[in-house]
C-alpha positions in Angstrom: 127.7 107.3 70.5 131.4 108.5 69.1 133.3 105.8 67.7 137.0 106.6 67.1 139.0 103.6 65.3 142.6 103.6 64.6 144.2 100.9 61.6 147.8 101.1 62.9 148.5 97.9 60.5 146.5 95.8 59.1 147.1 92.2 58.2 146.6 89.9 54.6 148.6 86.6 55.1 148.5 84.9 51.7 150.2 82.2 49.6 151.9 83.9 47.0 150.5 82.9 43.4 150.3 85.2 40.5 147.3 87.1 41.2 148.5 88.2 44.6 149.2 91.8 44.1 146.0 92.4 42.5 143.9 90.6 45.2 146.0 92.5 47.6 145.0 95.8 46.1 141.7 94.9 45.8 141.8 93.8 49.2 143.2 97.4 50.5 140.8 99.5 48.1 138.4 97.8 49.7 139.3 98.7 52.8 139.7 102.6 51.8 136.1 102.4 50.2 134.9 100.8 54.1 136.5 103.4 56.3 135.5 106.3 53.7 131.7 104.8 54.3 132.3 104.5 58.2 133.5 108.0 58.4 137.0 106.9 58.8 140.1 107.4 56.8 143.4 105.4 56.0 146.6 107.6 56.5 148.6 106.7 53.8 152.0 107.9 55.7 151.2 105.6 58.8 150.2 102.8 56.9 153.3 100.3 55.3 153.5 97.2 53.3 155.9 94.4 54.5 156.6 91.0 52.3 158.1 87.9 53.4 158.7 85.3 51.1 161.2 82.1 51.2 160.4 80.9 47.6 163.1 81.0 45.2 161.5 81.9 41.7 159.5 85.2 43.3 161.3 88.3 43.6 159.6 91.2 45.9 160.8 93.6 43.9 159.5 92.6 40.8 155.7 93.1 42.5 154.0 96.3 42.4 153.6 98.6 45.1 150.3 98.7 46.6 149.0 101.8 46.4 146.2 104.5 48.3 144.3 106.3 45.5 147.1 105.8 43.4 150.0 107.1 46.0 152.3 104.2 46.4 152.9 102.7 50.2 156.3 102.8 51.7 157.3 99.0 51.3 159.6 98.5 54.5 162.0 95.2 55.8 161.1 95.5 59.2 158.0 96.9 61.6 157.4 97.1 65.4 154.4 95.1 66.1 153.8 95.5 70.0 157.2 95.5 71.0 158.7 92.8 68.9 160.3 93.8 65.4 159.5 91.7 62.5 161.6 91.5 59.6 160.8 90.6 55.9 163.2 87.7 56.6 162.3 86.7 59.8 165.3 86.5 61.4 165.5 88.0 65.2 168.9 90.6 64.1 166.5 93.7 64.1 164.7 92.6 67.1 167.8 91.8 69.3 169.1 95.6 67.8 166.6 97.3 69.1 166.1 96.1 72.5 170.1 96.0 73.3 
């Protein structure tokens, strides 16, 4: 049976404390180490890191890029997720842009 399988983007949603970048990492080294052992591989020029985050005290770019055997990800402000652009801030400006 030939399985092809395709991570166009994949998803961590957690509460920002701390330790977050380093669970984060863990949490996509992980993943490298799975799709290496499934015969699969993450492309690190597809594959982007967006943050959102409304607290005050936290500053995104004072956290580390995440990184892909040590090659940094592109960290963008806004992705196309099927058909509707999200933005780091949430706000609807680069969706509306787009489709007008």
């Amino acid at each position: 049976m030939y399985l092809k399988a395709r991570f166009h983007m994949m998803q961590l949603i957690l509460s920002f404390d701390k330790h977050m970048e380093s669970r984060l990492q863990l949490s996509l080294d992980e993943l490298c180490i799975w799709s290496t052992q499934n015969d699969m591989k993450v492309n690190r020029s597809k594959t982007k890191e967006i943050m959102i985050d409304f607290s005050a005290q936290n500053s995104v770019a004072e956290i580390p890029l995440l990184t892909i055997q040590d090659e940094p990800i592109e960290r963008i402000t806004h992705a196309t997720v099927v058909c509707v652009t999200v933005s780091s801030d949430l706000t609807w400006n680069a969706h509306v842009n787009t489709i007008l």
